[in-house]
GUZABA-282706 format. One record per residue (C-alpha): residue number from 1; x, y, z. Coordinates in pm, 1 decimal. Last residue first. Example, Ala and Ser with C-alpha at 12.3 -4.5 7.8 and 13.67 -1.06 7.14 Angstrom:
BEGIN
(rec 2; (1367.0; -106.0; 714.0))
(rec 1; (1230.0; -450.0; 780.0))
This chain:
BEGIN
(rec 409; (-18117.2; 1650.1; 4950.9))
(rec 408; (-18238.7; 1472.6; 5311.0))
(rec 407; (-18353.7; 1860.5; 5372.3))
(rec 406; (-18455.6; 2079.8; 5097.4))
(rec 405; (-18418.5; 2457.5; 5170.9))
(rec 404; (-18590.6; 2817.8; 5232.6))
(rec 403; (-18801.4; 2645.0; 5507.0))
(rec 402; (-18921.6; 2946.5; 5713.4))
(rec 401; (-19093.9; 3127.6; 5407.8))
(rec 400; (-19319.6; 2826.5; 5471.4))
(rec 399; (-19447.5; 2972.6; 5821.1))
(rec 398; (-19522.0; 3342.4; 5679.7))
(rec 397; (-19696.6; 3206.5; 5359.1))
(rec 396; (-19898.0; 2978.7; 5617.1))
(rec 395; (-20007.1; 3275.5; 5814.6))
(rec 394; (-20058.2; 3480.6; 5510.0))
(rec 393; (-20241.7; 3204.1; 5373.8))
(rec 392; (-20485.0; 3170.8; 5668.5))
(rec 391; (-20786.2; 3336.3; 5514.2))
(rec 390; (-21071.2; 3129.3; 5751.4))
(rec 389; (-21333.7; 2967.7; 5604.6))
(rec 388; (-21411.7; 2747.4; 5939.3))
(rec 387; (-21425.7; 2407.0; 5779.8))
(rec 386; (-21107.0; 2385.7; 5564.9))
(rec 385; (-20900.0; 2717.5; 5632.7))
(rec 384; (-20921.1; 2687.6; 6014.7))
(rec 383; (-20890.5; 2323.4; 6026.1))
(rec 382; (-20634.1; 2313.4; 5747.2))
(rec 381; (-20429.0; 2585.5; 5974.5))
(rec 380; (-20524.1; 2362.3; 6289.3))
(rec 379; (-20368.2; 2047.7; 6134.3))
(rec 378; (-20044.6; 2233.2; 6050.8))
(rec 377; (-19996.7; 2321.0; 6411.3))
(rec 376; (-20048.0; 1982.9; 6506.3))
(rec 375; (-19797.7; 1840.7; 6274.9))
(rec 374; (-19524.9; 2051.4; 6418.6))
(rec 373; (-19424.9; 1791.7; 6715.4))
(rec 372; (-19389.5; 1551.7; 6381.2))
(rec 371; (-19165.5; 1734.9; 6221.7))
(rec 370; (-19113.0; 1997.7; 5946.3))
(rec 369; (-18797.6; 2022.0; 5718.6))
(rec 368; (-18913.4; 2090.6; 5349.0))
(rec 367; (-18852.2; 1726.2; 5335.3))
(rec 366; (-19087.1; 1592.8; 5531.6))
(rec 365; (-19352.4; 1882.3; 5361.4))
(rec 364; (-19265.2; 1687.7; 5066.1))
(rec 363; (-19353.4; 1361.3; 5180.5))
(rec 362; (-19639.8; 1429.7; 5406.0))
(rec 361; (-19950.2; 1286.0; 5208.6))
(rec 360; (-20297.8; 1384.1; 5247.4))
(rec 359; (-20568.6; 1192.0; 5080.0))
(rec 358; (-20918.4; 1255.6; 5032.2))
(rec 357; (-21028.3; 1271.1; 4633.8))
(rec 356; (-20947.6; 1646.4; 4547.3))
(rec 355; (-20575.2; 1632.5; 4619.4))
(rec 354; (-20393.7; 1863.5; 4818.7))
(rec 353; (-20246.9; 2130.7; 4854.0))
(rec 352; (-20207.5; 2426.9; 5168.2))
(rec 351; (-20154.5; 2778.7; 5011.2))
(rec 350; (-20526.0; 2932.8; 5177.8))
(rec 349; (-20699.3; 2936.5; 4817.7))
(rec 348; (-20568.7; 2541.7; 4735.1))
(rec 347; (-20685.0; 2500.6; 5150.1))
(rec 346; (-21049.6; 2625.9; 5033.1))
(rec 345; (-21010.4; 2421.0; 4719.6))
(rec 344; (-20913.3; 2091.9; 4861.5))
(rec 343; (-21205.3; 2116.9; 5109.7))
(rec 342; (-21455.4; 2125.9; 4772.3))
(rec 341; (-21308.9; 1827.9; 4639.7))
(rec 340; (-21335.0; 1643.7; 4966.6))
(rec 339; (-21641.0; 1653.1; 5034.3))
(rec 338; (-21845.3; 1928.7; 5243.9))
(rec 337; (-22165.6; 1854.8; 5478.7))
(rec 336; (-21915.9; 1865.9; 5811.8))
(rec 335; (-22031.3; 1604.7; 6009.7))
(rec 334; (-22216.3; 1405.1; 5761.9))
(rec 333; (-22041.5; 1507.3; 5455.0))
(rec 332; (-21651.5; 1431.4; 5666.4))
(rec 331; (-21825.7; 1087.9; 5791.7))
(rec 330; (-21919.9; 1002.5; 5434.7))
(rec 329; (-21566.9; 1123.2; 5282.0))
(rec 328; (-21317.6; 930.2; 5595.8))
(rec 327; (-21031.6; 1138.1; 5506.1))
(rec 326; (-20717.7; 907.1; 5393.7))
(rec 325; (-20330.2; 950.9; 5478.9))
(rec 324; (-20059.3; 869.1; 5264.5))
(rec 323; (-19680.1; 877.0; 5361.5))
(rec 322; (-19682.1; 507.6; 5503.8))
(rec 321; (-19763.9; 305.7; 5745.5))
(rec 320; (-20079.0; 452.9; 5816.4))
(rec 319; (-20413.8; 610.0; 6051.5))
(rec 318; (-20233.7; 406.6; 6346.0))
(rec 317; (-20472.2; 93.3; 6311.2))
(rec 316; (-20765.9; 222.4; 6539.3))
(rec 315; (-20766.8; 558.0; 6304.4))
(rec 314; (-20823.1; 355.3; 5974.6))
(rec 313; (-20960.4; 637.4; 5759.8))
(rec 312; (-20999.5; 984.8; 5939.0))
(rec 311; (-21304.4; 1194.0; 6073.0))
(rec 310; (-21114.0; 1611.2; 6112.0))
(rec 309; (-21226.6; 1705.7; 6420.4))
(rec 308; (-20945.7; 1908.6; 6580.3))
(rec 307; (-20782.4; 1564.7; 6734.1))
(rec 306; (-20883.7; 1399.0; 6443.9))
(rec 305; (-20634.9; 1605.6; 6205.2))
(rec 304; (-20385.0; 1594.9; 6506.1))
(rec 303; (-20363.6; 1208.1; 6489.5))
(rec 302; (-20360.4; 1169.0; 6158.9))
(rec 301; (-20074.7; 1431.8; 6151.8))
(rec 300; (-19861.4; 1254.2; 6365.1))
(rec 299; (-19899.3; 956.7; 6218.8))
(rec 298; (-19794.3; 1100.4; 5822.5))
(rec 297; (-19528.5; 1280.8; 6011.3))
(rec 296; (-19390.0; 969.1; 6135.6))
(rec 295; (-19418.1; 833.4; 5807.7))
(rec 294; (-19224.6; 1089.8; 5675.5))
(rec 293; (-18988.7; 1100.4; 5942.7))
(rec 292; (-18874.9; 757.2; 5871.4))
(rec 291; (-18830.4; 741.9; 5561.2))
(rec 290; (-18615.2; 1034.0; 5536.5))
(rec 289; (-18366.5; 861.1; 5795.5))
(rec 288; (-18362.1; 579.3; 5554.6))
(rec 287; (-18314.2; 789.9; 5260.1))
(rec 286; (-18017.1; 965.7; 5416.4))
(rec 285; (-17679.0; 819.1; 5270.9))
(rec 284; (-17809.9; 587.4; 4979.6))
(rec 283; (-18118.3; 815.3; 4937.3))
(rec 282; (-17866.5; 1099.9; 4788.4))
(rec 281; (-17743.3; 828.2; 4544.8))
(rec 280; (-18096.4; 725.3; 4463.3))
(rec 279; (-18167.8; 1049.4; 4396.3))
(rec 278; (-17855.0; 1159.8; 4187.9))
(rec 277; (-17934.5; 852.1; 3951.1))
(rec 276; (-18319.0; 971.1; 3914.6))
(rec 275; (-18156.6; 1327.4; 3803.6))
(rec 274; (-17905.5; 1135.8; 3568.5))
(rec 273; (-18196.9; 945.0; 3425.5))
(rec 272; (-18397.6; 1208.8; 3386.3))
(rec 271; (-18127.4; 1379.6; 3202.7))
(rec 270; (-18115.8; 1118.5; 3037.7))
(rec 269; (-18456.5; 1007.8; 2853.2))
(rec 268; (-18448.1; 724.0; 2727.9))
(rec 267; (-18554.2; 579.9; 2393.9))
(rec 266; (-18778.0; 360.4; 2195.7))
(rec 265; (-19058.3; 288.7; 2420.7))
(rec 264; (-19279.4; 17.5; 2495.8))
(rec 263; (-19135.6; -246.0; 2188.6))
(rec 262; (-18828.2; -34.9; 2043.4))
(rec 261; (-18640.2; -115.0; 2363.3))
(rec 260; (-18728.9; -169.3; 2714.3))
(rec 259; (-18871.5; -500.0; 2619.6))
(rec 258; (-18566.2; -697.3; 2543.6))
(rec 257; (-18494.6; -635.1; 2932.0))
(rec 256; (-18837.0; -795.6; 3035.6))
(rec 255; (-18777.5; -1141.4; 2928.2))
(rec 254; (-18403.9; -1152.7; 3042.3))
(rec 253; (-18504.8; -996.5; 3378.1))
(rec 252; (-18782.0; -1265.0; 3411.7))
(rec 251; (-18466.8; -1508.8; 3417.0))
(rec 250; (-18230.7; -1363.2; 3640.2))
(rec 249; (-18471.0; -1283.0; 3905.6))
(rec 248; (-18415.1; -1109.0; 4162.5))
(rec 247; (-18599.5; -796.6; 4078.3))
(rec 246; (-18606.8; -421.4; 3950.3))
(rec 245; (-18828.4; -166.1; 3792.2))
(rec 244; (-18849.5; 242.9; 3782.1))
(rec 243; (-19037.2; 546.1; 3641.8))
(rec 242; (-19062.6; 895.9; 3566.7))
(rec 241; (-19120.5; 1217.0; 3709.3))
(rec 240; (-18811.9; 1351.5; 3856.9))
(rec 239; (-18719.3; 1207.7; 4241.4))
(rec 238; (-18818.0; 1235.8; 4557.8))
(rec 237; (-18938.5; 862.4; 4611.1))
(rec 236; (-19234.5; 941.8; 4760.6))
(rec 235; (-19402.6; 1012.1; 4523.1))
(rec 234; (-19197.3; 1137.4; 4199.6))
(rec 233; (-19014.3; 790.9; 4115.4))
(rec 232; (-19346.1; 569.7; 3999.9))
(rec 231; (-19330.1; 221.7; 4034.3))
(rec 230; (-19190.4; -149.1; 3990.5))
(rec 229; (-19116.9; -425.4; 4178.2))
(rec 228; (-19063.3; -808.5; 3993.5))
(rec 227; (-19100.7; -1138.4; 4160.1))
(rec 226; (-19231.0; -1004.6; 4480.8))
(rec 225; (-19145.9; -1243.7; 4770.4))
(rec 224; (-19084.8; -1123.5; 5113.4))
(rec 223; (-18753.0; -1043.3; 5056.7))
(rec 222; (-18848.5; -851.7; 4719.3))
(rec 221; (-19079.8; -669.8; 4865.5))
(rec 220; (-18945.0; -525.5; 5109.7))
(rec 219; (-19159.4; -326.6; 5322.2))
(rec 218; (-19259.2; 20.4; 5495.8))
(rec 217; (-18964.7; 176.5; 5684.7))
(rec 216; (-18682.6; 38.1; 5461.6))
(rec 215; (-18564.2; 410.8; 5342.2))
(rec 214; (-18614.4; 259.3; 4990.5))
(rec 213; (-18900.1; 108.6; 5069.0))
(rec 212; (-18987.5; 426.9; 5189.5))
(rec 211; (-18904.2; 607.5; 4913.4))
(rec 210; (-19109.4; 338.1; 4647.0))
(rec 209; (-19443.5; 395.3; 4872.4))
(rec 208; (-19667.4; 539.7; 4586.9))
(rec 207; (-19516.8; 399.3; 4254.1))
(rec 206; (-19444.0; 59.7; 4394.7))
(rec 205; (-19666.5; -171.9; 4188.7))
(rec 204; (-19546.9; -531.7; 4319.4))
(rec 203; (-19578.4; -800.3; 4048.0))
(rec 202; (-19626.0; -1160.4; 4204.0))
(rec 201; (-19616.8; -1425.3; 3915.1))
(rec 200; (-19852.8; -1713.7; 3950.8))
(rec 199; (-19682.9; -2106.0; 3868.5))
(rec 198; (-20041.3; -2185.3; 4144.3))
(rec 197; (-19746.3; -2277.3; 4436.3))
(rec 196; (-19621.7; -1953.2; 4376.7))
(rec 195; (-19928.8; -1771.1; 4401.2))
(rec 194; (-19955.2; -1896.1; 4747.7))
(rec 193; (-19644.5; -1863.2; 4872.5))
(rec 192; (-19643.4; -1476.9; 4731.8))
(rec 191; (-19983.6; -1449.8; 4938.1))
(rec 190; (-19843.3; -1577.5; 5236.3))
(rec 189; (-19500.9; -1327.2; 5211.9))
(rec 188; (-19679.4; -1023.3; 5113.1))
(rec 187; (-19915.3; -1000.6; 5407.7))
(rec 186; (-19888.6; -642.9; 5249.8))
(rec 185; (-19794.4; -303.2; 5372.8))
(rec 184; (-20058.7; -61.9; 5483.7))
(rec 183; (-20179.2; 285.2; 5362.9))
(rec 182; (-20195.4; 314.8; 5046.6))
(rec 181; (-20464.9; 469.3; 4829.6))
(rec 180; (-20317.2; 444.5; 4488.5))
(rec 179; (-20256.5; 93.4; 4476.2))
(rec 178; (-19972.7; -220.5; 4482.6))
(rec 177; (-20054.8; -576.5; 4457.3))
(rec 176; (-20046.0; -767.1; 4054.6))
(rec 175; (-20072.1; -1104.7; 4091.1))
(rec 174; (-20010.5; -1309.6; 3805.7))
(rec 173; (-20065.2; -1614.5; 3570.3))
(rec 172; (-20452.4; -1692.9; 3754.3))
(rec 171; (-20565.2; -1979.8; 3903.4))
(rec 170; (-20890.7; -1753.0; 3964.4))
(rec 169; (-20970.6; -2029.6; 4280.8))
(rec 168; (-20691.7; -2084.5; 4427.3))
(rec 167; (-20608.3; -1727.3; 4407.8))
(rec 166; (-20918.9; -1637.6; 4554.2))
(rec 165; (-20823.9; -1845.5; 4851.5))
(rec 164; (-20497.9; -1662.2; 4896.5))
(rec 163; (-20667.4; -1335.7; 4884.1))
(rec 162; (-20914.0; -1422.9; 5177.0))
(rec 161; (-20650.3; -1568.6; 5358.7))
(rec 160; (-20391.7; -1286.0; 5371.9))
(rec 159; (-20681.5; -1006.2; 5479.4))
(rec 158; (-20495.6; -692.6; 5362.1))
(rec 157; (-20580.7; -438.2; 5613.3))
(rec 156; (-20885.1; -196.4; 5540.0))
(rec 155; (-20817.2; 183.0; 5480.7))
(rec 154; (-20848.7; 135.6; 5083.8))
(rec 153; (-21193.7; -77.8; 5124.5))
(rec 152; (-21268.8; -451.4; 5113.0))
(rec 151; (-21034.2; -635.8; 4962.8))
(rec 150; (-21068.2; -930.6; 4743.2))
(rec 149; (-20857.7; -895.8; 4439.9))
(rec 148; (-21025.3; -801.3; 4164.8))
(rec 147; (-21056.1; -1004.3; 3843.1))
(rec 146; (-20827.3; -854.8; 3526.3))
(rec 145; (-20805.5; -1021.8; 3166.4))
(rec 144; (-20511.6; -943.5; 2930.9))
(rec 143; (-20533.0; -816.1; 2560.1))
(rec 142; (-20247.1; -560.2; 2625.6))
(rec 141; (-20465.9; -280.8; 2562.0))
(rec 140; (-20729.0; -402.5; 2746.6))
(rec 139; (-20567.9; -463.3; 3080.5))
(rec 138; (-20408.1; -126.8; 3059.5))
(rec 137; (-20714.4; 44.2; 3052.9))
(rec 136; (-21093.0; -152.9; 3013.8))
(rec 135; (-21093.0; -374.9; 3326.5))
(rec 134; (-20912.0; -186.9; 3602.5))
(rec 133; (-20538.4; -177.5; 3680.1))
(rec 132; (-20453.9; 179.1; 3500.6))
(rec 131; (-20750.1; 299.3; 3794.1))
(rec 130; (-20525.6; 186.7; 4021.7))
(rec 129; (-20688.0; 35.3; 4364.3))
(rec 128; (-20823.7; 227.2; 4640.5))
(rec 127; (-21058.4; -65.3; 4741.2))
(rec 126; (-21350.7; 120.7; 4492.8))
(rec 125; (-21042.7; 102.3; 4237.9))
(rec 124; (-21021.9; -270.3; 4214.0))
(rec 123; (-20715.7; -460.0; 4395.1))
(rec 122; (-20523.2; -633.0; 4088.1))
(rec 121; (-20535.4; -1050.9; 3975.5))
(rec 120; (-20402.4; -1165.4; 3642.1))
(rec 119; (-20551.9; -1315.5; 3323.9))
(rec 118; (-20365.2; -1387.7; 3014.0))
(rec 117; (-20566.5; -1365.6; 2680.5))
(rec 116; (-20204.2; -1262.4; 2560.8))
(rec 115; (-19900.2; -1440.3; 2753.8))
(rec 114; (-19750.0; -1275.9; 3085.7))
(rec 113; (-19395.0; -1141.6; 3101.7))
(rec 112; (-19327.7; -978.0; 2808.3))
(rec 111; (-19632.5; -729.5; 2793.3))
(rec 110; (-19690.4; -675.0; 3208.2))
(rec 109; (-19306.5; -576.0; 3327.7))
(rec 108; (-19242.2; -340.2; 3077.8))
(rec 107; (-19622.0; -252.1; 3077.1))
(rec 106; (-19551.7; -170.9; 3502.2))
(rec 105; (-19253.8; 74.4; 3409.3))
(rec 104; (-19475.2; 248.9; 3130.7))
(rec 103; (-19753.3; 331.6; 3408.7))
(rec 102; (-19461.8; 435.0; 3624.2))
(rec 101; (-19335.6; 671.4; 3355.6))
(rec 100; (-19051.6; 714.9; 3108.7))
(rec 99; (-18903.0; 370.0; 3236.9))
(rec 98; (-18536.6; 355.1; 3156.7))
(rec 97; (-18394.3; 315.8; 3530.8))
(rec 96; (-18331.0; -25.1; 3485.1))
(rec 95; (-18295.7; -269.0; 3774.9))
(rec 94; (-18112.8; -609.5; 3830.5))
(rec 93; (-17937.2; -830.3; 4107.7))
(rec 92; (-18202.0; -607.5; 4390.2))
(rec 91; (-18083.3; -501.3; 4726.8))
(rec 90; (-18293.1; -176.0; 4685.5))
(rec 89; (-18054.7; 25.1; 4719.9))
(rec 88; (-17775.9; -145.3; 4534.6))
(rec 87; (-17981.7; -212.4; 4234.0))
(rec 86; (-18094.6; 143.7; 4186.6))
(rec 85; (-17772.4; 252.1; 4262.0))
(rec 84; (-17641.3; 4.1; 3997.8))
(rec 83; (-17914.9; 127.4; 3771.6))
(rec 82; (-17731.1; 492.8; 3799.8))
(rec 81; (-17411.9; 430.6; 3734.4))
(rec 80; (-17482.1; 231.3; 3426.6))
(rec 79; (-17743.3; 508.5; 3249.1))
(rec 78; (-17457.0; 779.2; 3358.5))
(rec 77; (-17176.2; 536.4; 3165.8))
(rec 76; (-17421.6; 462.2; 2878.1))
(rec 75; (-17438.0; 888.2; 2868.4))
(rec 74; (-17141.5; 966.1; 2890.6))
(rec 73; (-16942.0; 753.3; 2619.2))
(rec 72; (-17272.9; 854.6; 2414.6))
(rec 71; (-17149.0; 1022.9; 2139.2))
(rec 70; (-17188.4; 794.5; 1824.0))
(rec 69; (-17556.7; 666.3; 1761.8))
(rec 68; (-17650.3; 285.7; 1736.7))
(rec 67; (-17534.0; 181.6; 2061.9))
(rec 66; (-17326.4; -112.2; 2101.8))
(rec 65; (-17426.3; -442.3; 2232.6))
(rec 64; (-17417.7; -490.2; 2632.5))
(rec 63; (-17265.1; -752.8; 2815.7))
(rec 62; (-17194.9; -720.0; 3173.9))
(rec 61; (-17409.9; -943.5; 3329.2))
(rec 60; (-17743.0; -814.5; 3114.1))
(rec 59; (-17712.3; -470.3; 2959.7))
(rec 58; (-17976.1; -343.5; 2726.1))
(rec 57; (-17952.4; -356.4; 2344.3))
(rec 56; (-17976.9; -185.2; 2026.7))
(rec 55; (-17995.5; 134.1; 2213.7))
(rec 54; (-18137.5; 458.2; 1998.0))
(rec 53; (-18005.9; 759.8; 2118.8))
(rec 52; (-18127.9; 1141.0; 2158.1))
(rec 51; (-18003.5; 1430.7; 2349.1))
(rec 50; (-18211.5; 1746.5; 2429.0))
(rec 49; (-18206.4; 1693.6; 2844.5))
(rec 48; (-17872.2; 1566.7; 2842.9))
(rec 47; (-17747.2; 1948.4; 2806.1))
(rec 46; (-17819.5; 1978.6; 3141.5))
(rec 45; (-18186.9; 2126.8; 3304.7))
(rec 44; (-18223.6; 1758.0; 3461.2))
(rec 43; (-17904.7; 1762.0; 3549.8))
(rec 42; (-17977.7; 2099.9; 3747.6))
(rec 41; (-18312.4; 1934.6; 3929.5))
(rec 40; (-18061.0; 1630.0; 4010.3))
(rec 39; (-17850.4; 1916.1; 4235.2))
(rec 38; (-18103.6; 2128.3; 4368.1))
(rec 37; (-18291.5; 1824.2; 4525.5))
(rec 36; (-18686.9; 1719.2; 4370.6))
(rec 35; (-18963.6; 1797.1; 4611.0))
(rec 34; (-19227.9; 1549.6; 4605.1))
(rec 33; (-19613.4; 1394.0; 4423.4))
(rec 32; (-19825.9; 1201.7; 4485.5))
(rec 31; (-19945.8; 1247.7; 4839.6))
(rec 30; (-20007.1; 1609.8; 4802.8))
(rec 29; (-19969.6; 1817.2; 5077.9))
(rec 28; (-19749.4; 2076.8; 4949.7))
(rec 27; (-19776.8; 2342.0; 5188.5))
(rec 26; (-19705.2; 2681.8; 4957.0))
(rec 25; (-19484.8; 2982.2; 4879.2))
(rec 24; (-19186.7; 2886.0; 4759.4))
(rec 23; (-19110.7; 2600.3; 4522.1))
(rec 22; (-19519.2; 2597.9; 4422.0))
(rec 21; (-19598.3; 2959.7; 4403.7))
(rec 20; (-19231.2; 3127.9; 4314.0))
(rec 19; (-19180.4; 2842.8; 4044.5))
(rec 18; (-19543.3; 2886.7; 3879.3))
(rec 17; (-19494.7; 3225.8; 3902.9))
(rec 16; (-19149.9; 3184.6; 3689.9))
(rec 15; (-19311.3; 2948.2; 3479.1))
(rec 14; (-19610.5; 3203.4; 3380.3))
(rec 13; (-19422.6; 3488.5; 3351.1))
(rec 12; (-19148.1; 3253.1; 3091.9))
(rec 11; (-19424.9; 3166.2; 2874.2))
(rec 10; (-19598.8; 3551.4; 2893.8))
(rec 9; (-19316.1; 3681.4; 2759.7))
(rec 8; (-19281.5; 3430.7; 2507.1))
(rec 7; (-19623.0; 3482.6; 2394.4))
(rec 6; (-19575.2; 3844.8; 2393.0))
(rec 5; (-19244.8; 3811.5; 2155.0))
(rec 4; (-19393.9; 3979.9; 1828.0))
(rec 3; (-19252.9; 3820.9; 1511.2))
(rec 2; (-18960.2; 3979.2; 1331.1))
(rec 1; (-19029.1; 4075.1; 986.1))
């Protein structure tokens, strides 16, 4: 007896809705996440995506042991192509593109690299730190300790000193800097001195501003002294959900390599892989020009979101340096007597997205095609929808339908 075929029905309603709603018919404003090209979103659909090896090995200068299943001429050549991208965009002697996830990327540099019992310094999440960073998550699983880093709030400036002296004092085996509320770059140089003179690693967690370090608008890390960078590849890096790492250094690249296999994870996926390759090939040729107007966008916007009353993090500083921007939540209550949870889900019902915590980021809508002279417009829509209740989603259906394709894709 054949079995009914409603649920598969519904399935492929469902997707195709979701693809019409969120490819098509809505601002995405949400800082972590982007717009993946036409091309790597079709490798990513390829017969790669149901294939299955088991490396022995990685490859270190050349030399790479066989892998254990037959068939993979293609793949192992796709895997190679695309890490030297990676390395050649970022100006790095070694990267792997075999992360599944960000989170994973940063355990392939945490578990080999520092000892058990280990102890290592992260911003906390009440500075607009990771979560994954804070005591009782990844720290605990890999048996590590974890004492905050001494900054004072996710808008505030790195102060170079202050984190320098708690170094000397925490003596601890790394520093971990990156966070989810970024807005800044680091003073990354002084505190990389200083860790260095304590035998301290200095992990950079990239996941949020990885495009524009790769369009070399925000930092680079490892110029100014990161040991190992790692992140996400879906923020603003426009790529498929997964993860990255790369560094200088010959000999933590040894340590972490042996890592990538059988110990984190046990395989790769590849049509990621592929799709993350055909990103970092399209960001060879326009990723600094991205870069650039998505933090331009991000400025723009702070500015107009003020301008119409919106209260916004670090406004005296240029509201950011990179893609993320931050509502100020007590001055938004105060003024407004609404968080930010609630605002999200007026715009969510008007077809403008974001996150339910505050930020606004502009990568996507940067490479939908809008500019910074349009910022303002989009400011008054959230305006509108946000404080005033009004139904703008036709209006901002109307404008989006404008933007049929990807630019810097």
């Amino acid at each position: 007896m054949a079995l009914p075929r409603t649920n598969e029905a519904e399935l492929a309603r469902l997707v195709r809705a979701h693809n019409r709603w969120r490819g098509k018919e809505v601002f995405n404003l949400l800082a972590s996440e982007n717009a993946v090209s036409p091309v790597a979103r079709r490798y990513l659909s390829s017969d790669l995506a149901g294939r299955y090896t088991l490396p022995l090995d990685t490859e270190f200068h050349g030399e790479r042991i066989d892998n254990s299943y037959a068939g993979t001429r293609y793949t192992d050549a796709i895997e190679s192509l695309a890490d030297r991208a990676a390395e050649r965009l970022f100006r790095a002697r070694h990267a792997t593109t075999r992360p599944l996830s960000g989170h994973l990327a940063a355990m392939s540099a945490l578990a080999p690299l520092l000892k058990p019992g280990s102890k290592f310094l992260a911003i906390p999440p009440e500075a607009g730190g990771y979560d994954g960073y804070a005591p009782g998550f990844l720290a605990a699983v890999l048996g590590y300790q974890v004492r905050p880093l001494p900054v004072e709030s996710a808008s505030a400036p790195v102060d170079a000193a202050r984190v320098r002296e708690e170094i000397r004092r925490e003596r601890p085996a790394a520093v971990l800097l990156g966070q989810s509320f970024f807005l800044f770059p680091y003073p990354l140089k002084e505190i990389a001195e200083e860790a260095h003179a304590h035998d301290a690693l200095v992990l950079y967690d990239a996941s949020h501003v990885l495009g524009l370090i790769a369009g070399r608008q925000f930092q680079d890390p490892l110029v100014e002294g990161a040991d190992v960078v790692f992140g996400s590849t879906h923020k603003s890096f426009p790529g498929p959900q997964g993860g990255l790492l790369y560094t200088d250094r010959d000999d933590l690249f040894r340590e972490v390599a042996p890592a990538l296999v059988w110990r984190i994870f046990d395989n790769a996926h590849w049509h990621r892989i592929a799709a993350l390759g055909q990103t970092l090939l399209e960001l060879e040729r326009v990723g600094e020009e991205y870069a650039r107007t998505t933090v331009a966008n991000a400025q723009a916007l702070g500015h107009a979101l003020e301008e119409v009353g919106f209260p916004m993090e670090a406004a005296a500083q240029g509201y950011t340096r990179s893609h993320q921007l931050l509502l100020d939540r007590n001055r938004l209550f105060e003024r407004h007597a609404i968080r930010p949870g609630a605002l999200a889900r007026r715009w969510e019902k008007q077809r403008l997205l974001t996150d339910l915590v505050g930020r606004i980021g502009t990568a996507e809508v940067s490479r939908l095609g809008l500019t910074p002279e349009e910022m303002p417009r989009l400011a008054q829509l959230l305006w509108r929808a946000g404080i005033q209740r009004e139904r703008v989603g036709a209006e901002v259906l109307a404008w989006r339908l404008q933007y049929p394709r990807l630019r810097f894709a």
